[in-house]
N, C-alpha and C positions, 0 to 999 in steps of 0.2 A: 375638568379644565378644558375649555375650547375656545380655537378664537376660528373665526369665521371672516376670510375675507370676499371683498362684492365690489363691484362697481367698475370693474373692466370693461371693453368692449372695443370696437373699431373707431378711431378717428382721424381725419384725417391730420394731417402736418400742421402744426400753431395751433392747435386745435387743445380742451381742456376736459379735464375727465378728473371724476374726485373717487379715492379708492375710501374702504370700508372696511374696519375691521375691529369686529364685534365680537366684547369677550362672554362666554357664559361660564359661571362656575367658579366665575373670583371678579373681585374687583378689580379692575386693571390699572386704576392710577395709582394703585402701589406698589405698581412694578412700572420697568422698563419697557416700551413698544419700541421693535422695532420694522422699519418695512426695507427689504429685499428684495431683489431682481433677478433673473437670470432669464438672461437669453441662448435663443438655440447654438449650440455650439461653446457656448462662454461659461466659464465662471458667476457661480453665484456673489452680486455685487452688493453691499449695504451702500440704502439710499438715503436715509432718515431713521433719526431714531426720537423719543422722548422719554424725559426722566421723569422719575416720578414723583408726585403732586408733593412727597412727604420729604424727597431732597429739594433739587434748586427747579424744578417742574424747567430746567434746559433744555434745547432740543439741538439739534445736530443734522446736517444734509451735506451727502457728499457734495465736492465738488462739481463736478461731472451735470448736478441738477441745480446747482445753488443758484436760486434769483428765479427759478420756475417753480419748484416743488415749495408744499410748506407743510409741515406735518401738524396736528392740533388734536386734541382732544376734550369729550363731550363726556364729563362724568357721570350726568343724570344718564347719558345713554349707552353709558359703561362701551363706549367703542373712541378708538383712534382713526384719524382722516387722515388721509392724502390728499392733499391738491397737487392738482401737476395742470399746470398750464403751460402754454408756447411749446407743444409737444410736436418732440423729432422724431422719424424714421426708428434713429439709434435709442429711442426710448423704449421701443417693440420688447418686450419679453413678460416671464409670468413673473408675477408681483407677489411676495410671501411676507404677512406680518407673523411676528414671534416674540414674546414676552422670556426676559431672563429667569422669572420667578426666582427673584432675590428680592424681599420687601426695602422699599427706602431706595436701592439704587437710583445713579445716576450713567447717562452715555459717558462713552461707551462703557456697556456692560462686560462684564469679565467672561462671557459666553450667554448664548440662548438655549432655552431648554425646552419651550413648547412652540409648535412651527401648526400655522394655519395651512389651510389647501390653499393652492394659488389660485390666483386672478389672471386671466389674460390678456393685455392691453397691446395693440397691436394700433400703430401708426402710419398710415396710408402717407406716400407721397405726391 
């Protein structure tokens, strides 16, 4: 079981960047994805999550992104996306997808159990 996140990088402020996270080792849309944040100094925050293809396929976005980010995924290519558009400053941190490995779940999940390496998404002003 592995999920593998991609697609960070520098941009600057309004600026849009699509994160990546590719599972190997299971199928992913019968679980929960979800995608976290944590910045230097802060708490790790949940940004986005979705349910899986086999409950109501929901999806969920903090506040904090709601009407920038949109979460989706691509079953042929067994990975979950992040969009994040009109990106801030205060969006700068490493970005971590994680699956609850509960089959059928739906957001929020009752906890996560497999945690990807992060992405670094860093937002110039």
């Amino acid at each position: 079981v592995q999920l593998q996140a991609s697609g960070g990088g520098l941009v600057q402020s309004g600026g849009s960047l699509r994160l990546s996270c590719a599972a190997s080792g299971f199928t992913l849309e019968y679980y929960v994805i979800g995608w976290f944040r944590q910045a230097p100094g802060k708490e790790r925050e949940g940004v986005s999550c979705i349910s899986s293809s086999s409950s109501d396929g929901s999806t969920y976005v903090a506040d904090s992104v709601k009407g920038r980010f949109t979460i989706s995924r691509d079953n042929a290519k067994n990975t979950v996306y992040l969009q994040m558009n009109s990106l801030k400053p205060e969006d700068t941190a490493v970005y971590y997808c994680a699956t609850d490995w509960a089959v059928g779940s739906s957001c929020p999940p009752k906890g996560y159990h497999y945690w990807g390496q992060g992405t670094l998404v860093t937002v110039s002003s």
